[in-house]
N, C-alpha and C positions, 0 to 999 in steps of 0.2 A: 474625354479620355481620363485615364484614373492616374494618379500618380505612380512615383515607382512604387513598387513593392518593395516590401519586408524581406530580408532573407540574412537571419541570423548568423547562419553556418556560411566560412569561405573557405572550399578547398582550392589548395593551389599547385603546381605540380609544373615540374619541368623535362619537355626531352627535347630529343636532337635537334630538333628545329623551331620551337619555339616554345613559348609558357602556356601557363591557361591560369583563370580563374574563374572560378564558377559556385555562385552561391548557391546553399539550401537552405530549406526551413524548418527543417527539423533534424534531431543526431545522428538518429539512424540512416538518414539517406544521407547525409553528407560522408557515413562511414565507409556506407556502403561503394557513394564516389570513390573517396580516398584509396581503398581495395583496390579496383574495378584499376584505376592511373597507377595504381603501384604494378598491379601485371601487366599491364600493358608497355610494360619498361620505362614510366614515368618517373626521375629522379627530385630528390628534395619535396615530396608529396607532403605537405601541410596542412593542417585544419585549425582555423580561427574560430572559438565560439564567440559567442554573444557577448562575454565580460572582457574578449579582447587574450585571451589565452592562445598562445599558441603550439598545436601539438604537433610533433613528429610521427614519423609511422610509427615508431615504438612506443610508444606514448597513447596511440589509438583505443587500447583497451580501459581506457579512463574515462572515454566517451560512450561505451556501450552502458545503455538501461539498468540496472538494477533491475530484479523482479516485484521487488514494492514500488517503483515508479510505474510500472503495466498493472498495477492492482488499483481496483475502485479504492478512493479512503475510507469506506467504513470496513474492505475485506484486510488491509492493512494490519500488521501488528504495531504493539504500541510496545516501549521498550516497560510500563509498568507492571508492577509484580500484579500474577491474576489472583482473586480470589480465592479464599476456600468458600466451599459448599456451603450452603448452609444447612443447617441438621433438620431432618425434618421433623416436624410436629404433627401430634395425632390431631385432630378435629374434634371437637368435643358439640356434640349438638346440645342443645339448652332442653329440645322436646322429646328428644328418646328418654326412656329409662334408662333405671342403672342396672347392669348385668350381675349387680354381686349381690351374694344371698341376704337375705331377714336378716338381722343381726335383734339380738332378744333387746325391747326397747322395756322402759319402766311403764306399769297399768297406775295412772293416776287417780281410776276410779271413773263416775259416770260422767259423761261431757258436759251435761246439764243440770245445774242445781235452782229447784226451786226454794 
């Protein structure tokens, strides 16, 4: 048999007849707990996380996700400035020709002297 298990999250909560406490292992379902015993007419519903915090019903929305915490890390933003663009550049091929016209060159006479 396996040891106990892990369970982070402790909601705790009390009514007319007696307490409860019950862990989970993740924020979300522990909040969803805490909801769930607050309608049910659960009084002093509490949630312990992991560092040992302790939250009241009021205090519950300190524990919901973030939507960067539901994000992969590379879709994440970073708080740094983005870049500018870079300008683009034309391509210059080495084996095309050039498009611009003759331009009158100096006649040095014949290529070949004997």
């Amino acid at each position: 048999m396996a040891g106990p298990a892990s369970v982070p999250y402790l909601v705790s909560g009390t009514n007319e007849y007696a307490s409860s406490n019950l862990g989970r292992g993740t924020a979300t379902v522990a909040l969803r707990l805490a909801r769930k015993l607050l309608r049910e007419g659960y009084m002093d519903v509490r949630v312990c996380t992991p560092r040992g915090r302790v939250l009241q019903a009021d205090e519950f929305d300190q524990l919901e996700p973030t939507e960067e915490s539901d994000m992969a890390k590379g879709q994440q933003r970073s708080n740094r400035e983005t870049k500018k663009p870079k300008k683009d550049k034309t391509k210059v091929i080495a084996a095309a020709p050039t498009r611009k016209e003759a331009a009158w060159q100096p006649d040095f006479g014949p290529a070949k002297k004997k």
